[in-house]
N, C-alpha and C positions, 0 to 999 in steps of 0.2 A: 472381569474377574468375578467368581463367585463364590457363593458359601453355603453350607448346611444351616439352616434356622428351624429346623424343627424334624426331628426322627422320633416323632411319636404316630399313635392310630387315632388321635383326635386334630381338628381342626377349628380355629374361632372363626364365629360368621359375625355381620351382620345382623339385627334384626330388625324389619320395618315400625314403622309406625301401624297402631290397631291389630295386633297380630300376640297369637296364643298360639301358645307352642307347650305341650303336655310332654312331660318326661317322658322315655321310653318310647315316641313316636316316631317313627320316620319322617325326617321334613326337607325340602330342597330350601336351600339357602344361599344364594350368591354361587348359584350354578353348581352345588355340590348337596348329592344326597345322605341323608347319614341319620344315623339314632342318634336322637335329643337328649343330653345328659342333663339339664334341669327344667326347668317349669320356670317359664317367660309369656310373662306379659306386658306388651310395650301400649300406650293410652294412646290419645290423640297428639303428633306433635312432636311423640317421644319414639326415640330407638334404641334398641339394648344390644345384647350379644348374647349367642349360646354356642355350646362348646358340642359340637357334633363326633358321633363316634365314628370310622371311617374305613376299620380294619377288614379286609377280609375272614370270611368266614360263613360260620353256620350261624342262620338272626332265623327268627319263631318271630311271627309278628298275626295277627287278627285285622290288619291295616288294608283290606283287602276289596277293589271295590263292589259295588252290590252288583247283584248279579253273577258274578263270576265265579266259576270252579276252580280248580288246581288239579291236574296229576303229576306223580313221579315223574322229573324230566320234564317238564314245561318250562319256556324261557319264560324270567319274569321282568315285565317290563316297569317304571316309575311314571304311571300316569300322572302329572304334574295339576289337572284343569281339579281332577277328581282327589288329588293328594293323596293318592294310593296305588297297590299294585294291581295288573291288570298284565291279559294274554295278549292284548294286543298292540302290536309292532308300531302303525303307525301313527305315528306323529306322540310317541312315547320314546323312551329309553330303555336300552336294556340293560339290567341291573344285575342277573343274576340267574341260576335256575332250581328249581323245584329239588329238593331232598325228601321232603315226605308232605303230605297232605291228607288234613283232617278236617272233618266238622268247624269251618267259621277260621281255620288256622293253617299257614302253610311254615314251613321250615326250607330254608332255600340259599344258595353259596353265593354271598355277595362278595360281586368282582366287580363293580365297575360303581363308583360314588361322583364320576364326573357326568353331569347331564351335557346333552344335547343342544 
């Protein structure tokens, strides 16, 4: 038998020990990627929670790794090693793809918060 426990766009994670996590960041957490609704910080020892945003849609993020471009229409994958997004397929996830790209910032329709 089962039940509904939760029909919202956020999910609670986890959070390890030694680990900063910046509002508004995109972070993978317990196999799920999502934007950070607070600012955590866990010490030596210590583990907290943060409450991840998870909805589909249009996210505008700067989170993007170095070196890389963006065009209209590029998949966007969740480089996990680099904690950021990147074009390349392997051994990443794909998260989403490109709506607009600018200078240092892409705009992009996240469909998929489950990693790989």
């Amino acid at each position: 038998m089962g039940r509904l426990v939760n029909l919202t766009d956020t999910v609670k994670v986890s959070v390890p020990a030694n680990t900063t996590i910046a509002q508004g960041s995109f972070v993978a957490l317990n196999g799920i990627l999502g934007l950070a609704l607070n600012n955590v910080v866990t010490g030596v020892g210590e583990t907290g929670e943060e409450i991840l945003y998870i909805k589909k849609g249009i996210y505008e993020t700067s989170q993007i790794k170095s070196g890389v471009t963006f065009s209209v229409g590029d998949k966007v994958y969740w480089d996990n090693t680099a904690k950021a997004f990147s074009r390349t397929a392997t051994d990443n996830t794909l998260v989403g793809v490109v709506t607009e790209a600018g200078t240092g910032y892409i705009q992009f329709l996240f469909t998929n918060p489950v990693l790989s």
